[in-house]
N, C-alpha and C positions, 0 to 999 in steps of 0.2 A: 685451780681453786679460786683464781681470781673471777673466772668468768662464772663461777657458782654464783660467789659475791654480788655480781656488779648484773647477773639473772635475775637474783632473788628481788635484789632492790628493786630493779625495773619494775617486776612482777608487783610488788608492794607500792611502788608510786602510781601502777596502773590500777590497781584496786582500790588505793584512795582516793584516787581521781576520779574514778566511778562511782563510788560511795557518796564522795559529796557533790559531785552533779545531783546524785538521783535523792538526795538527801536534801538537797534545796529543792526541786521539780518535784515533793517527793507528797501531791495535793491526792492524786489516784490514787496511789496506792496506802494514802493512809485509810480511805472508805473502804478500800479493799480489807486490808488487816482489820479493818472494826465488825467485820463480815466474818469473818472466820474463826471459826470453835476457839477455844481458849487456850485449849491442849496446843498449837501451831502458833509461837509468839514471835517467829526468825520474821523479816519483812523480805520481800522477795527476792530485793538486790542486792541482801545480804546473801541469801540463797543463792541466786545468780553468782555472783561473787566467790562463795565457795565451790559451787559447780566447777564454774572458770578453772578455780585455783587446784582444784582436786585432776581436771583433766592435764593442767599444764604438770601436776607430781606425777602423775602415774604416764607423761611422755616423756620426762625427765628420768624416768625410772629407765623404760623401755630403750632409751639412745643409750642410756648408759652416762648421762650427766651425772646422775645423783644414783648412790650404794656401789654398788658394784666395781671390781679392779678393774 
């Protein structure tokens, strides 16, 4: 259970950390979002980000980190 813990957080300092690099560098891709229909408000690296974070749950799933006895 510890190593869930001290996973998750990693996972969480890595994705903030990514966040606000791409949050301050973040010139391109606000011309990009001004481009884009209105219906799609996510910015990309928030997208990226969850991408990221959806394949690290569904490898956590699959090892048997996370659910499962």
């Amino acid at each position: 259970m510890a190593r869930l813990v001290i996973f998750a957080f990693a996972l969480l300092a890595v994705a903030l950390g990514a966040f606000a690099v791409a949050s301050i560098a973040g010139g391109p891709a606000r011309a990009r979002a001004a481009a884009r229909p209105k219906e799609d408000r996510m910015p990309d690296t928030l997208r990226t980000v969850a991408y990221v974070a959806l394949l690290l749950l569904m490898l956590g799933i699959v090892t048997g980190w996370l659910g499962g006895a």
